[in-house]
C-alpha positions in Angstrom: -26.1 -13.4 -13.1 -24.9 -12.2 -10.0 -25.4 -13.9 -6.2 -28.7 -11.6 -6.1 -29.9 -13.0 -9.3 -29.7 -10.0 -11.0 -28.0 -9.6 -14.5 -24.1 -7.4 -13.3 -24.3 -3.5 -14.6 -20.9 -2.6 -16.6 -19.0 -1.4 -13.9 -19.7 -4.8 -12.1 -18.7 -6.6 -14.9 -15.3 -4.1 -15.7 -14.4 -4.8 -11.9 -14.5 -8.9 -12.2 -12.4 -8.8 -15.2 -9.8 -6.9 -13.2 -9.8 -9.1 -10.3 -10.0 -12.1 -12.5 -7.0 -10.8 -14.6 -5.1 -10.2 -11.7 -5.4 -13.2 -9.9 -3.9 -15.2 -13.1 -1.3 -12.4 -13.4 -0.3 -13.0 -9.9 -0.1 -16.5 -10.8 2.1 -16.9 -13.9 3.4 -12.9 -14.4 2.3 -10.7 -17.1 4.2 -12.0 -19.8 3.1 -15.6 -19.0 -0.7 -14.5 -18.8 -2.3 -14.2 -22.4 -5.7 -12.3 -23.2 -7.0 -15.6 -24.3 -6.7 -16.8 -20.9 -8.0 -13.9 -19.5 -11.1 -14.4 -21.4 -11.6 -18.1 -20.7 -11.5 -17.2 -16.9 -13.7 -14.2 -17.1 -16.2 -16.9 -19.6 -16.1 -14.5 -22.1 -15.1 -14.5 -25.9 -11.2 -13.1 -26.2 -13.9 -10.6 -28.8 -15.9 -9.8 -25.8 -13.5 -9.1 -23.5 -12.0 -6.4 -25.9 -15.2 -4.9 -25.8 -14.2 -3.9 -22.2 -10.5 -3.7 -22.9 -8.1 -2.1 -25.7 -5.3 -4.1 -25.0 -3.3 -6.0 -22.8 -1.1 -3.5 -21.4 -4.3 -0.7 -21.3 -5.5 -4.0 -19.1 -2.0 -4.0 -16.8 -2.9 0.0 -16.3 -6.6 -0.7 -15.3 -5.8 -3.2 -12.8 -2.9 -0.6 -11.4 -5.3 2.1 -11.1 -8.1 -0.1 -9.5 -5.7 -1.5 -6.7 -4.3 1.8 -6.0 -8.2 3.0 -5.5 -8.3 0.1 -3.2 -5.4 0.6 -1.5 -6.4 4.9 -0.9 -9.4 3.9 0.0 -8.6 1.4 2.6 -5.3 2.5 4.1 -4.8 6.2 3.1 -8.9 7.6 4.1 -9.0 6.2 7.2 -6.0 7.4 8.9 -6.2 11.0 7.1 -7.3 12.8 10.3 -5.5 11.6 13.0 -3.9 14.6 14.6 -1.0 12.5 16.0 1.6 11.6 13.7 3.0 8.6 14.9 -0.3 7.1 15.6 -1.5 7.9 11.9 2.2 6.3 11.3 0.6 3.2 13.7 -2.5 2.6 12.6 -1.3 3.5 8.4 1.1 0.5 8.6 -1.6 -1.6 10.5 -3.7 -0.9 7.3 -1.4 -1.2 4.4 -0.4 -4.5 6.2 -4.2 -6.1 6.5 -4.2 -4.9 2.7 -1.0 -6.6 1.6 -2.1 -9.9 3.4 -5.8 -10.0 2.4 -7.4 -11.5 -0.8 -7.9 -8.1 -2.2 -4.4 -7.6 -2.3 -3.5 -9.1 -5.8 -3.9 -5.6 -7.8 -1.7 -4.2 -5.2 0.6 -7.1 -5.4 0.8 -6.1 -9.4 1.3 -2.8 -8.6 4.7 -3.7 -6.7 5.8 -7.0 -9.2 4.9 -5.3 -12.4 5.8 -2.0 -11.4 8.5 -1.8 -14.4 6.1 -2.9 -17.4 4.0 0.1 -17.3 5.2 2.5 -20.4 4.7 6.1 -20.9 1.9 8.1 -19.9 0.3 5.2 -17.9 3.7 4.5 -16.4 3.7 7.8 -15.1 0.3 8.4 -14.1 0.9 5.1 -11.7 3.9 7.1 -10.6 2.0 9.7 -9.4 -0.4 8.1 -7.5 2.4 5.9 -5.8 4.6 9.3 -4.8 1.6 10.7 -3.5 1.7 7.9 -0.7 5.6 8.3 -0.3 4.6 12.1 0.8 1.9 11.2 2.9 4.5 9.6 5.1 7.5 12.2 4.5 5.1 14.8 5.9 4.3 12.4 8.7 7.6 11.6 10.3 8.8 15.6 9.3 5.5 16.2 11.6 6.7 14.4 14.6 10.3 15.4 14.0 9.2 19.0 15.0 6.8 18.0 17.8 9.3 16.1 19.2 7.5 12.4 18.7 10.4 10.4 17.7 13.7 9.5 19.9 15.9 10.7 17.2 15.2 12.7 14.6 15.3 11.2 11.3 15.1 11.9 8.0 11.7 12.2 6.1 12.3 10.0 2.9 14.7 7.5 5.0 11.6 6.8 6.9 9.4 6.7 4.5 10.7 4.3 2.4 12.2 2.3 5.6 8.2 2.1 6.2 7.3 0.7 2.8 10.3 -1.6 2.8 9.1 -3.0 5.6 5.1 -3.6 4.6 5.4 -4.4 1.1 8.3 -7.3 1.7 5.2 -9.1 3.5 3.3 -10.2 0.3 6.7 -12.4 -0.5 6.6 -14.4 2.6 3.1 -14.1 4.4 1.0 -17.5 4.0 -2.6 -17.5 4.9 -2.4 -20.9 6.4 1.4 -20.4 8.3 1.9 -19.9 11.9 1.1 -16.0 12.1 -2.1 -14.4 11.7 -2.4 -11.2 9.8 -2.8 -9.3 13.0 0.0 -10.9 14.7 2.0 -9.9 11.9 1.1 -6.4 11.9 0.8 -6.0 15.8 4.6 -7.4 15.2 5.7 -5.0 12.4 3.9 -2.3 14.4 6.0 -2.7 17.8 8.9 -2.9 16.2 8.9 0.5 14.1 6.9 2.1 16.7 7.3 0.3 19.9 5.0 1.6 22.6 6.4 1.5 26.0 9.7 3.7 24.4 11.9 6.4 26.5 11.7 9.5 25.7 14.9 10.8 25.0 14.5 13.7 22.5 13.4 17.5 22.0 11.7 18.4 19.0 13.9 18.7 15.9 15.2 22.0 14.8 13.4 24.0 12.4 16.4 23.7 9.9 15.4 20.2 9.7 18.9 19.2 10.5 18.0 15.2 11.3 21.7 13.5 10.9 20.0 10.6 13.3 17.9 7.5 12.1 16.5 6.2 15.1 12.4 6.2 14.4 11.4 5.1 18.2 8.3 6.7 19.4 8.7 8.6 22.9 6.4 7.4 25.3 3.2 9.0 26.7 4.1 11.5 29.9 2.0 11.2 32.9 0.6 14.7 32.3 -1.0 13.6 28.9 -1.0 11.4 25.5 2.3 10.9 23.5 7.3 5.3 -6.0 11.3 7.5 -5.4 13.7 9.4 -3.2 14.9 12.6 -4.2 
């Protein structure tokens, strides 16, 4: 029954035996996780719980495609329509970070640890998904390359994966009970990629997209108004 009393619909009960599943696999890895363990932990028969799954790896898939649903749903949609670049750059790390160091992070956590166990069609599917995010931010920084929003230009997929380097590191070293809070840690990681109180230094980049430099500092407002896999 769930907290309401009420007896859990199917999708209810589809999306606790992916959390449960992934919170073992983030305990002892994929291979050291079996489906009778699953089962236990989800209090089902090893029978039952292939009534809801085909197999492990079709399980590994599932919980991939839930967390990266998760993940677009709460760090891609909300920063989709900020018309400035660098603060949709600002507040996207500041939400992949909360994301990464939450308790709804373990799918994503699989998505980055087991990233290699995936086969075939699934494998690429997952791919997909994940590039689609790498482009999100290409066409981020190649938008405030031409309006001129970065001290240095810089190159699109440099950035972009300099970005996820940084965020998705965290999950190795953050600890819930350590010395930084969550939003220390990304009001850190935030300053330090896009520092606030930056010079301005630099015209917008040309439209050959000629960006030799690597330098990813944010110009600073003016007093007249507001400031997956590499090719």
């Amino acid at each position: 029954m769930t907290p309401t009393g009420r007896k859990p619909d199917e999708g209810e009960r589809y999306r606790a035996i992916l959390e449960t599943a992934a919170r073992l696999i983030c305990e002892r890895g994929y291979e050291g996780t079996s489906m009778q363990e699953i089962a236990a932990a989800c209090r089902m028969t090893k029978a039952g719980l292939y009534h809801h799954i085909q197999n492990k790896e079709q399980l590994l898939f599932a919980i991939m495609n839930y967390g990266m649903d998760v993940f677009e749903e709460q760090v891609l949609a909300p920063v989709q329509d900020v018309a400035d670049p660098v603060e949709r750059l600002r507040q996207c790390m500041r939400q992949n970070i909360h994301l990464v160091t939450s308790g709804r992070s373990k799918e994503v956590i699989i998505i980055l640890h087991e990233h290699a166990t995936l086969t075939g069609e699934a494998r690429e599917y997952i791919d997909r998904r994940k590039k689609r995010y790498v482009r999100f931010l290409e066409d981020a920084f190649a938008e405030a390359n031409r309006l001129g929003r970065l001290r240095g230009v810089v190159d699109p997929t440099v950035a972009a994966f300099s970005f996820l380097g940084m965020i998705l590191w965290v999950y190795k070293w953050f600890k819930p009970d350590g010395r930084l809070t969550e939003e220390q840690i990304a009001d850190g990681m935030v300053e330090l990629l896009f520092p606030s109180g930056a010079a301005a230094v630099s015209a917008p980049a040309p439209s050959g997209e000629d960006v030799p430099a690597l330098r990813m500092v944010p110009r600073a407002a003016s007093s007249s108004g507001p400031g997956g896999e590499p090719q």
